[in-house]
N, CA, C and O atoms as a Tinker XYZ file with bonds, in Angstrom:
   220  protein
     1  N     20.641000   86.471000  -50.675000    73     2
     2  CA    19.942000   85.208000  -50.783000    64     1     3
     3  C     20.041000   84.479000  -49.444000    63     2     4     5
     4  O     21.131000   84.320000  -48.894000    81     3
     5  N     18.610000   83.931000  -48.800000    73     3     6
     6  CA    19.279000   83.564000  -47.410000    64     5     7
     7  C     18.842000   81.939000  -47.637000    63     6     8     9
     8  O     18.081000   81.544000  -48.521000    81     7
     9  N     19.470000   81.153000  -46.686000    73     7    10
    10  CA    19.225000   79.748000  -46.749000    64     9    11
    11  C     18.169000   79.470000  -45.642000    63    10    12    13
    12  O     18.074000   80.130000  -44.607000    81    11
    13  N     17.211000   78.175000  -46.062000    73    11    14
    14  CA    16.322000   78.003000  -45.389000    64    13    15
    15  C     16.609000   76.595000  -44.588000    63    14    16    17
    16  O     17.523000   75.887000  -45.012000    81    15
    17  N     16.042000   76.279000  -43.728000    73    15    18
    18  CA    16.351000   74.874000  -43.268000    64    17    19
    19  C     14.378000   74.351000  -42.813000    63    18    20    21
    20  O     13.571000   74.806000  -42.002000    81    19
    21  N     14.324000   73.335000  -43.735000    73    19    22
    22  CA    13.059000   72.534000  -43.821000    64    21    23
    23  C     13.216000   71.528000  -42.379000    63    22    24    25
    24  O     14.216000   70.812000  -42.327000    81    23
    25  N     12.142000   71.484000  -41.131000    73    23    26
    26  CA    12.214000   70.486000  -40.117000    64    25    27
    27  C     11.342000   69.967000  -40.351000    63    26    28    29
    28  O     10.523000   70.772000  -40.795000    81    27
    29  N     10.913000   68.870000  -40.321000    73    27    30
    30  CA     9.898000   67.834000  -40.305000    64    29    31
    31  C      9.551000   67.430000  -38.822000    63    30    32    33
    32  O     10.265000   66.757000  -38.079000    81    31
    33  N      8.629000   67.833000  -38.607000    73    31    34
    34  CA     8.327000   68.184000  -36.792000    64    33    35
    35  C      7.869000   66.703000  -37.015000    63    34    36    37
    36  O      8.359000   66.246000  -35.982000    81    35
    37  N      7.354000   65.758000  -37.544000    73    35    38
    38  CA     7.426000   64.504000  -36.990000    64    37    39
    39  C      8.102000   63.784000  -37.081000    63    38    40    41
    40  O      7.584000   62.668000  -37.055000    81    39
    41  N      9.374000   63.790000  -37.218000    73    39    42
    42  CA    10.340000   63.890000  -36.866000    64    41    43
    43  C     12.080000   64.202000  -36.103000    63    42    44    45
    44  O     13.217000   63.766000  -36.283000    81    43
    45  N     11.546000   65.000000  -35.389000    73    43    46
    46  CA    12.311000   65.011000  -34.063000    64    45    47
    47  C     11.893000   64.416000  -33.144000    63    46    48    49
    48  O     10.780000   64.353000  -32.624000    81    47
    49  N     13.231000   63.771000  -32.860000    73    47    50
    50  CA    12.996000   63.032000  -31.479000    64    49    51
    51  C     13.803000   63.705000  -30.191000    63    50    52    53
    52  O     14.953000   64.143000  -30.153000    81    51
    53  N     12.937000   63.643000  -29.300000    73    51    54
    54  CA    13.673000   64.271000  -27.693000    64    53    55
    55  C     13.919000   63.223000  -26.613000    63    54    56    57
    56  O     13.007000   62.438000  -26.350000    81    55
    57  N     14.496000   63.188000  -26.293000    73    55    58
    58  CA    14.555000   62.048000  -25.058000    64    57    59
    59  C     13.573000   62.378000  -24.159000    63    58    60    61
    60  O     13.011000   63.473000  -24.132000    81    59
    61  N     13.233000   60.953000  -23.020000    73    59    62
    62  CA    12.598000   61.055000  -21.962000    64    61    63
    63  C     12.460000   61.977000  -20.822000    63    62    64    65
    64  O     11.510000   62.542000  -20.279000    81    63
    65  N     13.920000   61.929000  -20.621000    73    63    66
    66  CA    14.868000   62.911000  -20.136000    64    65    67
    67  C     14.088000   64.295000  -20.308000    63    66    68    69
    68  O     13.198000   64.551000  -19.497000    81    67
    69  N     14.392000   65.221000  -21.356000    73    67    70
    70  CA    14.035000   66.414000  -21.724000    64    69    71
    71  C     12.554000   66.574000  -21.824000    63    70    72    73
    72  O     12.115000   67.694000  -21.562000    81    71
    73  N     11.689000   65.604000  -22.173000    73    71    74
    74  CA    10.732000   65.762000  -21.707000    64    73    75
    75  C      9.748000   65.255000  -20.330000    63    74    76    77
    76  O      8.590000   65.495000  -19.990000    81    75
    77  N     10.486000   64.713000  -19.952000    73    75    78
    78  CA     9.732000   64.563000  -18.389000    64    77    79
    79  C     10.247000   66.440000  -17.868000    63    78    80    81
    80  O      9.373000   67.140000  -17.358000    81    79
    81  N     11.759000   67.055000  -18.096000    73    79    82
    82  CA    11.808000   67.740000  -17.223000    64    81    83
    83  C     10.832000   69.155000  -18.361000    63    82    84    85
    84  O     11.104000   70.317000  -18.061000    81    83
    85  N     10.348000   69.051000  -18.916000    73    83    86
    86  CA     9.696000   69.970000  -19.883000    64    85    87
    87  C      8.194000   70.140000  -19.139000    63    86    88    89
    88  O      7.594000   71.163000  -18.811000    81    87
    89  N      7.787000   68.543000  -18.989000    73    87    90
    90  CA     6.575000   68.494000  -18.887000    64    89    91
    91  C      6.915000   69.394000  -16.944000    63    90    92    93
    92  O      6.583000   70.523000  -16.581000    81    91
    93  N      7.463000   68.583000  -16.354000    73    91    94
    94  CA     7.853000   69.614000  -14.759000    64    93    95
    95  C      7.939000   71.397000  -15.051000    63    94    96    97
    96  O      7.560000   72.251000  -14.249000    81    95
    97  N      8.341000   71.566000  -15.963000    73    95    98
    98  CA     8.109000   72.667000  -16.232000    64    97    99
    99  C      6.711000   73.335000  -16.344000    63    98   100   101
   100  O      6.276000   74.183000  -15.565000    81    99
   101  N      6.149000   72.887000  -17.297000    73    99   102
   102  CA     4.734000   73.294000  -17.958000    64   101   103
   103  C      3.734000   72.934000  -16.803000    63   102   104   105
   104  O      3.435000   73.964000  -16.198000    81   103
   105  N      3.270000   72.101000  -16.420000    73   103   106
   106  CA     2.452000   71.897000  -15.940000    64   105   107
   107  C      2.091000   72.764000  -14.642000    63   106   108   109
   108  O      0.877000   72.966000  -14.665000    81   107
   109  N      2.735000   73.400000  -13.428000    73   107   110
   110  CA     2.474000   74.419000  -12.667000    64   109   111
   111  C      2.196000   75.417000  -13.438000    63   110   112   113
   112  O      1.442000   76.268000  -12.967000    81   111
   113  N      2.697000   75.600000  -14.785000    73   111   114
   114  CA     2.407000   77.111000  -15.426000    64   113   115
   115  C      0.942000   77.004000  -15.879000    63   114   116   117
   116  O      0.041000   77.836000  -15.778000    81   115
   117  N      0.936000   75.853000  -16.368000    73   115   118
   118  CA    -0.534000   75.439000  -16.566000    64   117   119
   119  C     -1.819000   75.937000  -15.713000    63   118   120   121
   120  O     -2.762000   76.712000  -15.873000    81   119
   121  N     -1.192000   74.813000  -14.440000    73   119   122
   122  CA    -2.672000   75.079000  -13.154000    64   121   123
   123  C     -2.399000   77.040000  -12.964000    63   122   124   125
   124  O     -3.428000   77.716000  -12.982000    81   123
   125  N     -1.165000   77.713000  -12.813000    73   123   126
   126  CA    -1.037000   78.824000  -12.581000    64   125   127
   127  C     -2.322000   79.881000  -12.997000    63   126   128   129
   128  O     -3.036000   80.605000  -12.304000    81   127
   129  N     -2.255000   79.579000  -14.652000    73   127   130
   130  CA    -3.079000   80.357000  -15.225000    64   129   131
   131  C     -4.512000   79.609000  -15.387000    63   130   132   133
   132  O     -5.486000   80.282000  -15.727000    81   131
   133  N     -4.617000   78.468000  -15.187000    73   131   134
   134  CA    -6.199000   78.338000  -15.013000    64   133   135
   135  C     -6.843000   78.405000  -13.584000    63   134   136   137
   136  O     -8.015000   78.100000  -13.365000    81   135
   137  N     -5.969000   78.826000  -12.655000    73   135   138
   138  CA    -6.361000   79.603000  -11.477000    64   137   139
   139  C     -6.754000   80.880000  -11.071000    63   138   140   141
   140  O     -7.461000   81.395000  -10.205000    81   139
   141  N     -5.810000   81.316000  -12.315000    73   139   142
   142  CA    -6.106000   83.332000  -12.617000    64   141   143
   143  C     -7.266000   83.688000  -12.958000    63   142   144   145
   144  O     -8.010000   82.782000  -13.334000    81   143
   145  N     -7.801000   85.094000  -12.944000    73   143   146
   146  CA    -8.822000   84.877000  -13.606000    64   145   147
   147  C     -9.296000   85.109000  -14.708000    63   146   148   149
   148  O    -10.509000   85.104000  -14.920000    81   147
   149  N     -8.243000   85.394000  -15.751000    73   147   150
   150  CA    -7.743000   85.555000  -16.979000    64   149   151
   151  C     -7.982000   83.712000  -17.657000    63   150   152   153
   152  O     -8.387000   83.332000  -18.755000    81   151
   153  N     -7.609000   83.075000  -16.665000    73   151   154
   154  CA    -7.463000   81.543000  -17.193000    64   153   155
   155  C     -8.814000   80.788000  -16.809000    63   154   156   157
   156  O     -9.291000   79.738000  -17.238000    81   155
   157  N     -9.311000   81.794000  -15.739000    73   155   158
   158  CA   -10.868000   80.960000  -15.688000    64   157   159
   159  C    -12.305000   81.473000  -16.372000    63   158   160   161
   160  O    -13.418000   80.949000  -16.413000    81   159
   161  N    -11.681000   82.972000  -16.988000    73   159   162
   162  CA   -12.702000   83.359000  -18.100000    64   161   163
   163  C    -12.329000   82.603000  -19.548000    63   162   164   165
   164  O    -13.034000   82.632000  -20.557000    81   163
   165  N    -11.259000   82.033000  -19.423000    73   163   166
   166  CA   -11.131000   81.824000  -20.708000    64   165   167
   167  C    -11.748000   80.159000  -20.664000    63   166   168   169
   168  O    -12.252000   79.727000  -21.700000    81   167
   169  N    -11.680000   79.212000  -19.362000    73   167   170
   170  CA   -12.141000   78.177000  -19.521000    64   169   171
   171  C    -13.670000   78.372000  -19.787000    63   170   172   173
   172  O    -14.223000   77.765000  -20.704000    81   171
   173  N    -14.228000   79.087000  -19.104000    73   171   174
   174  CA   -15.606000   79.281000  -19.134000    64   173   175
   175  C    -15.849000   79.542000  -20.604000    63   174   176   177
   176  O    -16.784000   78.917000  -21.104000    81   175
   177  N    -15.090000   80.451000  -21.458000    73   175   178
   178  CA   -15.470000   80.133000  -23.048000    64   177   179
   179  C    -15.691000   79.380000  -24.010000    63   178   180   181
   180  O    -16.434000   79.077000  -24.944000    81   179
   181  N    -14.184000   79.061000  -23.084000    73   179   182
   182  CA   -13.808000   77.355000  -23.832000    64   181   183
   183  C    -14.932000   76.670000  -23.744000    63   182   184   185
   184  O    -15.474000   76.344000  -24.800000    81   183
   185  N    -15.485000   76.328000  -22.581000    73   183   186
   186  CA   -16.667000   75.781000  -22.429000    64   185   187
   187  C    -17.894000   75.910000  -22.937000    63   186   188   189
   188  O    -18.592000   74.895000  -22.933000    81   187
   189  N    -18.402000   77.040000  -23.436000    73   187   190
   190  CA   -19.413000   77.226000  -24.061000    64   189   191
   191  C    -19.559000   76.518000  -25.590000    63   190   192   193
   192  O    -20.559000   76.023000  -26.110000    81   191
   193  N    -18.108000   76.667000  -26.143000    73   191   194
   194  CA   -18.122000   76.338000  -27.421000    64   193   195
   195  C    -17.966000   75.087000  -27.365000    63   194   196   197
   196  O    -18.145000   74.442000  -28.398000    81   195
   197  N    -17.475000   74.205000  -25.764000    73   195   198
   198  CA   -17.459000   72.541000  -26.335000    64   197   199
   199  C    -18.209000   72.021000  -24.928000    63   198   200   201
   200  O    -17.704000   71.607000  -23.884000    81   199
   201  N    -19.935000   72.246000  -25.396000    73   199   202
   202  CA   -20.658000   71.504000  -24.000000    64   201   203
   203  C    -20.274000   70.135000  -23.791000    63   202   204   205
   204  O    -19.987000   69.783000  -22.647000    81   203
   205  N    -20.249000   69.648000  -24.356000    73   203   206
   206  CA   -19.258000   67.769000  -24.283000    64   205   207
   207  C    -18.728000   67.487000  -23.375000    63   206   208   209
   208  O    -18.803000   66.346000  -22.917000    81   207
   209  N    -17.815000   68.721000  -22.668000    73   207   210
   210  CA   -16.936000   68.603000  -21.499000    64   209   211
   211  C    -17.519000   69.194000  -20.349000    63   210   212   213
   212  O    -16.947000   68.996000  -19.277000    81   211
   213  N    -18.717000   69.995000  -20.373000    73   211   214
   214  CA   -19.098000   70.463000  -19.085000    64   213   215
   215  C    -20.043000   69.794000  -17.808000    63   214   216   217
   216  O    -20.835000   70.304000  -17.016000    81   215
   217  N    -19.508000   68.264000  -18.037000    73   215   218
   218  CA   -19.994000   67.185000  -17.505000    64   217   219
   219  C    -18.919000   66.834000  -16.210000    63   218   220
   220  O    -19.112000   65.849000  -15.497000    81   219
């Protein structure tokens, strides 16, 4: 019998802290792959399906 543990994701809180250095994290990985060209075929999809943004 195994035990489960229920999180209520709106409910955690993270400090500023952990996420400023989260967001320093993510964000070069970000531009990384929408520089590739793995990440710029995929914007170009993206794009097709939401003309809204290709302004």
């Amino acid at each position: 019998m195994s035990d489960t543990v229920k999180v209520n994701r709106n409910e955690v809180e993270l400090s500023e802290e952990i996420l400023t250095s989260f967001a320093k994290f993510l964000v070069p990985e970000i531009r990384k792959f929408y520089q590739s060209e793995e990440g710029k075929a995929y914007y170009e999809k993206w794009l097709k399906m939401h003309p809204e943004y290709a302004a």
